[in-house]
Structure formats: C-alpha cells, structure tokens
C-alpha positions in Angstrom: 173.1 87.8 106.1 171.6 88.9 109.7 169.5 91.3 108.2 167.8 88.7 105.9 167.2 86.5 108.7 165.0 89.0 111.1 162.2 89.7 108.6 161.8 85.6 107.8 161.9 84.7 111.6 159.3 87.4 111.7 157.1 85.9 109.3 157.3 82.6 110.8 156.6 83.9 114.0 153.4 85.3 112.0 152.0 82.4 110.6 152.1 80.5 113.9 155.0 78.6 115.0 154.3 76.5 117.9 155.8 75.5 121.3 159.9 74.6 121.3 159.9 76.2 117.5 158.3 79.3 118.7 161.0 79.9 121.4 163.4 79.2 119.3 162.3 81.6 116.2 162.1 84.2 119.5 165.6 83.4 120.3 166.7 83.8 116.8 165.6 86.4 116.0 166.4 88.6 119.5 169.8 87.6 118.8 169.7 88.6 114.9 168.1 92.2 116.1 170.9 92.4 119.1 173.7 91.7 116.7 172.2 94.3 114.6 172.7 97.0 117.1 169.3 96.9 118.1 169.4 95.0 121.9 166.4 97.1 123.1 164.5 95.2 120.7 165.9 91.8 121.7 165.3 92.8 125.5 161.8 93.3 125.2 161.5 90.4 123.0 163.2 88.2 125.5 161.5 89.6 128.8 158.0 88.7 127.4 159.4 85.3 126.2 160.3 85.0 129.8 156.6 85.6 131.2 155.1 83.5 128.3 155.8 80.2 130.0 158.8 77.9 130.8 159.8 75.0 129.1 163.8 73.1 128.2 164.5 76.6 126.9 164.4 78.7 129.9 168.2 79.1 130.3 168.7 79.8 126.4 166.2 82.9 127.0 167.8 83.7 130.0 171.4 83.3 128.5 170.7 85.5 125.0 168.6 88.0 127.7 171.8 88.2 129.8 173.8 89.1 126.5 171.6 91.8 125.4 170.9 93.2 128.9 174.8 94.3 128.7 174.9 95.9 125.4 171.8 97.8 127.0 174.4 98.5 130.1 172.6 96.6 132.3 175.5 94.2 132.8 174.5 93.9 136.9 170.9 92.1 135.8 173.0 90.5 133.2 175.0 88.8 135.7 172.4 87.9 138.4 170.4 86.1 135.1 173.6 84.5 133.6 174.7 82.9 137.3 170.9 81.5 137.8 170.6 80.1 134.5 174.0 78.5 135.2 173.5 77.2 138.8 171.5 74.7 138.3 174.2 73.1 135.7 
C-alpha cells in the first residue's frame, strides 16, 4: 500500500497544495519513500522542507528527518535534530 501512496502524494504535491497541507503531503510522502528503502530521497526531501519556511510543523520535519538521517547512518545528526525538536516540549 506504500507504494500507491508516493505517486498520489506526488501528484498532489503537483497540482499545488498549499501551506500546512503542503508540509504534510512532504511529510507523507518522505516517510512513504523512507519506508520504502529509499531514505536518501526522504532526506533531501526533508532538508529543503526545512529551508522552505517554519510553521506548527517544524518538529514533525525535524522528527521524520531525524528517522531517515539514521537509516542514511547519520544517526549523530539524527540525534542532535531529535533532542532540539524535543527540548522545547
């Protein structure tokens, strides 16, 4: 079921989502392409996402960022991402 999801958060991204719906169709699908063994794709999603602006969905970035940073074996960013999206909590 994964796999369907990725090409229709794709499309949706497409056609123009906006704002909060946007973030989270980027989040979506980062997390589709990382459970699909593909976490260099949902890095590079995710660290644009992260320079795109900041809104209530900063930490979710940051959190589903962290996740795919260690199954890139960059668990040390991973960490230092997880803890500051935390800390404030």
């Amino acid at each position: 079921m994964i796999a369907i999801a990725v090409p229709l958060y794709r499309v949706a991204l497409e056609r123009g989502l906006d704002g909060a719906r946007r973030r989270r169709a980027v989040i979506q699908l980062s997390s589709s392409l990382r459970n699909l063994g593909r976490p260099e794709e949902s890095v590079a999603l995710l660290r644009a996402e992260r320079s795109a602006g900041s809104d209530e969905l900063d930490d979710a970035v940051s959190a589903f960022l962290a996740l795919a940073l260690v199954d890139t074996g960059q668990e040390r960013e991973a960490v230092s991402l997880a803890l500051a999206a935390v800390a404030p909590h």
